[in-house]
PLY file of the C-alpha trace (Angstrom):
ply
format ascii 1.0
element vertex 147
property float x
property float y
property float z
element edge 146
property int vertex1
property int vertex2
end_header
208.82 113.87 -2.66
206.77 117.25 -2.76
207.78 120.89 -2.65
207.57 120.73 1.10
210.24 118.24 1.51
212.45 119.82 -0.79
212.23 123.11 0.48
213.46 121.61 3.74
216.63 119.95 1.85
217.51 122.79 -0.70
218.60 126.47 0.45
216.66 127.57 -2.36
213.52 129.83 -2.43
211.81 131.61 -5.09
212.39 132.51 -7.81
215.69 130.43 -8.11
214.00 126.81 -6.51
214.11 124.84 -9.63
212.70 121.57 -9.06
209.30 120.83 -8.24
208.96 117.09 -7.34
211.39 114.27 -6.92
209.62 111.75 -8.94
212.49 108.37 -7.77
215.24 108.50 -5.43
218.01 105.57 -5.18
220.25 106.71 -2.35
223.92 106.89 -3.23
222.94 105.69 -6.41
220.44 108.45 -8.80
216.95 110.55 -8.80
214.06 111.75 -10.83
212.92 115.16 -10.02
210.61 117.89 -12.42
210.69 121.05 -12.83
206.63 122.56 -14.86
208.07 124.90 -16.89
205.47 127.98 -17.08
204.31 130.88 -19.07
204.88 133.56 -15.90
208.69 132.19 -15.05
210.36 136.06 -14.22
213.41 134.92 -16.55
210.98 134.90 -19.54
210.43 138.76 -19.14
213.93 139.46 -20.67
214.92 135.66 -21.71
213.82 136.61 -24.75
210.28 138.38 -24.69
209.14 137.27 -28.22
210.69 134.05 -27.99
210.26 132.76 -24.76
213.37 130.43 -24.06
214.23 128.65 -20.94
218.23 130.34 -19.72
220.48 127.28 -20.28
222.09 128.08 -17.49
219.35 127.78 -15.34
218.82 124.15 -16.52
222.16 123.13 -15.71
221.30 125.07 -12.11
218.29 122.60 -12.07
220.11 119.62 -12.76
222.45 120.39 -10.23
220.02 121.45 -7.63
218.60 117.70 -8.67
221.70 116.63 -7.86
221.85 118.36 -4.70
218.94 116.26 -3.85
220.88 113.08 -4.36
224.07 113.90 -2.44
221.66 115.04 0.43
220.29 111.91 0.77
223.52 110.01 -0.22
225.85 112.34 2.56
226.14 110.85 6.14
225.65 114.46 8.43
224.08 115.83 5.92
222.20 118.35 7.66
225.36 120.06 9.06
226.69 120.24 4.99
225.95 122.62 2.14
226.05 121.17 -1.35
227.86 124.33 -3.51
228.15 123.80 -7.54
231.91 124.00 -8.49
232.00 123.16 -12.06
230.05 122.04 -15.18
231.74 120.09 -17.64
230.80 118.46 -21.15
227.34 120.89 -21.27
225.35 119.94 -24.18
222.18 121.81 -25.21
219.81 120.24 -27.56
216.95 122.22 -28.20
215.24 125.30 -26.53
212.91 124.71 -23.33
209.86 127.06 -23.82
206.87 127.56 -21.87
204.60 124.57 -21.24
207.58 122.39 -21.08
207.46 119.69 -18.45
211.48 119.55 -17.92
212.30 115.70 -16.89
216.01 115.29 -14.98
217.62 112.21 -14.45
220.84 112.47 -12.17
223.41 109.91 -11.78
225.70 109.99 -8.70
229.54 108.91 -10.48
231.81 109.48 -7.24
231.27 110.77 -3.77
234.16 111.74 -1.03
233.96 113.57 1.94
234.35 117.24 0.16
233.30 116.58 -3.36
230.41 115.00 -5.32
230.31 114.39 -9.73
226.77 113.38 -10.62
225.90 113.67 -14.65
222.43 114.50 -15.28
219.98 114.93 -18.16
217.19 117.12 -18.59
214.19 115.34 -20.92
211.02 117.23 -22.43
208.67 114.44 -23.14
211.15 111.78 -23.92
213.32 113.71 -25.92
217.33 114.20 -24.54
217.36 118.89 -24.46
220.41 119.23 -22.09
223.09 116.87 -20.66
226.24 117.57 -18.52
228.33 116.37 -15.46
228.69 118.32 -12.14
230.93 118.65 -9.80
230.05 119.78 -6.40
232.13 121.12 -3.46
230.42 120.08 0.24
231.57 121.98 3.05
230.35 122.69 6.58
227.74 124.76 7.09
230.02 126.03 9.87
232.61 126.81 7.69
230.05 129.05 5.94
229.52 131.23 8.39
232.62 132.73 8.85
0 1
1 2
2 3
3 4
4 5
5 6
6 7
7 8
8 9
9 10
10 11
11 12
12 13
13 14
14 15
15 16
16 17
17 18
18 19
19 20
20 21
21 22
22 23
23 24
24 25
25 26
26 27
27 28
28 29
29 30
30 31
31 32
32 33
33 34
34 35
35 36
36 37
37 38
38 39
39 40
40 41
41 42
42 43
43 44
44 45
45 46
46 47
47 48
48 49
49 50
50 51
51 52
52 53
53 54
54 55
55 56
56 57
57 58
58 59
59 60
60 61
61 62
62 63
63 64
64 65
65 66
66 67
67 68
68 69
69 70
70 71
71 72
72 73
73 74
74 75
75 76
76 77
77 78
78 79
79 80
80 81
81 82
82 83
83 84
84 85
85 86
86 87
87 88
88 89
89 90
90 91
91 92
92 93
93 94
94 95
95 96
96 97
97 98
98 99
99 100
100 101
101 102
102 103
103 104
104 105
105 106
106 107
107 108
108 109
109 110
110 111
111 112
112 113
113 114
114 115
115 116
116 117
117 118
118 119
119 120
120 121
121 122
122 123
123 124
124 125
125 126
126 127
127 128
128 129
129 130
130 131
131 132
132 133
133 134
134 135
135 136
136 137
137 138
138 139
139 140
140 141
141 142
142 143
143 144
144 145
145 146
């Protein structure tokens, strides 16, 4: 799946669209997405300017817009739903992401109801485990979002 598609899934735009390409998708089930990783991100300007390092937070953001993804596919209605992170639990870093880093995620769907999703996920830099974490996600109406 390209950028196009997912820019017609996630609310997302620049500069907070995270994932590039879905690289495997197993409705109801998991996904492989990317995100490239490059020198002229805007959060390396202050995330830290002589050490360039990847926010954490905005690899768990990834991983849940990856995850986002899945439930989208794995929802029934799922155009008439929003997909809204809710909480992060058992967030393990591993090692800095820098610039140049091809950032690998792997998302596992654990439960699905009506109004909540839990996927875990795990963000890979050629081969090697950087962040893990679960995710829980609320999904509400998009009519309820708009008052």
């Amino acid at each position: 799946m390209d950028i196009e598609k997912i820019l017609k899934i996630l609310p997302h735009r620049y500069p907070f669209l995270l994932v590039d390409r879905v690289l495997e998708l197993n409705e109801g089930k998991s996904i492989v997405a990317i995100k490239n990783v490059t020198y002229n991100e805007p959060f390396f300007q202050g995330h830290f300017p002589a050490y360039k390092v990847m926010p954490g937070v905005l690899i768990l953001e990834a991983i849940a817009q990856t995850g986002g993804i899945l439930l989208h596919f794995s929802l029934p209605e799922s155009k008439s739903r929003i997909v809204l992170l809710s909480k992060v639990d058992k967030a393990k870093f591993r090692r800095p992401v820098v610039p140049g880093d091809q950032l690998r995620f792997e998302v596992d769907l654990l439960k699905l109801k009506s109004r909540f999703g839990h996927v875990k996920g795990v963000a890979y830099v050629d081969g090697e485990k950087v962040v893990e974490c679960e995710i829980m996600a609320a999904i509400l109406d998009v009519e309820d979002m708009n008052g």
